[in-house]
N, C-alpha and C positions, 0 to 999 in steps of 0.2 A: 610461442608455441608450447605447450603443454603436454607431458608425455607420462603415462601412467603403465609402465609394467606388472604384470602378477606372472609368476609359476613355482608349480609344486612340483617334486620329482620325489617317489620313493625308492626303497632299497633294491636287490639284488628280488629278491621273494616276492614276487604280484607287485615287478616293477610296473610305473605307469609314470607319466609326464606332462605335465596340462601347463600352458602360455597363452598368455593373453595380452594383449599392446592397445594402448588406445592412443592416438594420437588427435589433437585440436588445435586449434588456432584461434586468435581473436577474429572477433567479426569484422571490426575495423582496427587496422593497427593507430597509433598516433600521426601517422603520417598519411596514411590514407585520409585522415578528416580531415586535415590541413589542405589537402587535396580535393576535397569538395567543390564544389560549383557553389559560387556567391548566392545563387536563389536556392542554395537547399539547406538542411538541417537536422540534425538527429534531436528527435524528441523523446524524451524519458517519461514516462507514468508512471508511478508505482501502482507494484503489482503486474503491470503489461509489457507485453518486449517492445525494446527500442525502435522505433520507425524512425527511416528516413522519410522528410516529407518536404514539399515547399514553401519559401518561407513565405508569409502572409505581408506585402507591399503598402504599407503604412498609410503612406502617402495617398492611397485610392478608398481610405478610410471613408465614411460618410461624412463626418466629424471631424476630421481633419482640420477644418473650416475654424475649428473655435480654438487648434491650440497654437503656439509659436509659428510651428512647422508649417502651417495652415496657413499664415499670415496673420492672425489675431496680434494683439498686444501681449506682453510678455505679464503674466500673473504678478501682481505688485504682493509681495507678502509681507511690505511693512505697510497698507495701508489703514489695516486695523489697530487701532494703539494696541489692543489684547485680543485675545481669539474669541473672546467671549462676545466680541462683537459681532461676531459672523454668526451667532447660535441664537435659533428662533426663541422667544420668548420670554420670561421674568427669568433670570436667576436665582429667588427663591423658591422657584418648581422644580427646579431642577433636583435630581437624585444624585445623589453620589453611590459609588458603587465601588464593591472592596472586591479583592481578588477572588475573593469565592464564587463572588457573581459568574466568575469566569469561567472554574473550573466545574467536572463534570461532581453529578451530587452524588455523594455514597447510597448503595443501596440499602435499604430497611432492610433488617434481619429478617430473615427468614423464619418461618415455624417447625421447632422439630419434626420430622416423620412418626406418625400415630402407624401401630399396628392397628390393624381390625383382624379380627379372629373371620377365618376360612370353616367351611362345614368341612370341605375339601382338603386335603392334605396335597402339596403337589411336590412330585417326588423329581427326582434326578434325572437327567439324559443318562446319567451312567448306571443308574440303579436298574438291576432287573424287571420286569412288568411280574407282576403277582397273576399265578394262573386264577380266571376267573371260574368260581364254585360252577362247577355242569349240574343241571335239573333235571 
């Protein structure tokens, strides 16, 4: 629990006294999640507040079918002598690619700001209005 006080108080002369308390609490302590129901979950997004939700039952997957759990055969991952056997095509087509490929690309500089001359002068919010000449 979280506890935030403020007050000011002044002198004897145009005394006055202002307080303020704010009191908070976690949403869920450590032990209340531990406390959870087996089919639930707090899920984080960044950016969004935490939801509790239900947990999504694997097992009634569509797909299920092709992994272990499913019954399939267990993924051999020594049966490729190299990895390279599992990848479509010549390996002299293939690209290599450096880490810049990766990252995001610097923008082009931009072009200084051009005045263009006004016929117009435009004046301040704070400057006075110039009384207009009467005819």
């Amino acid at each position: 629990m979280d506890t935030t006080s403020h007050s000011r108080s002044r002198g004897h002369s145009g005394s006055y006294s202002t307080s303020q308390q704010q009191a908070a609490r976690d949403l869920l302590t450590p032990d209340e999640v531990r406390l959870l129901p087996d089919g639930k979950a707090v899920l984080f997004v960044r950016g969004e507040r935490p939801v509790i939700d239900d947990k999504y039952d694997l097992l009634r997957h569509p797909c299920i079918r092709f992994t272990e759990d499913g019954g399939a055969a267990p993924y051999d991952y020594t049966a490729a002598a190299q990895a390279a056997d599992d990848l479509p095509g010549d390996a002299a087509n293939w690209e290599l690619l450096d880490m810049e490929d990766f990252l995001p690309q610097p923008k082009p500089p931009q072009p200084p700001f051009r005045t263009i001359p006004h016929k117009t002068m435009r004046r301040s919010a704070h400057e006075p209005q110039k009384a207009k000449p009467t005819e």
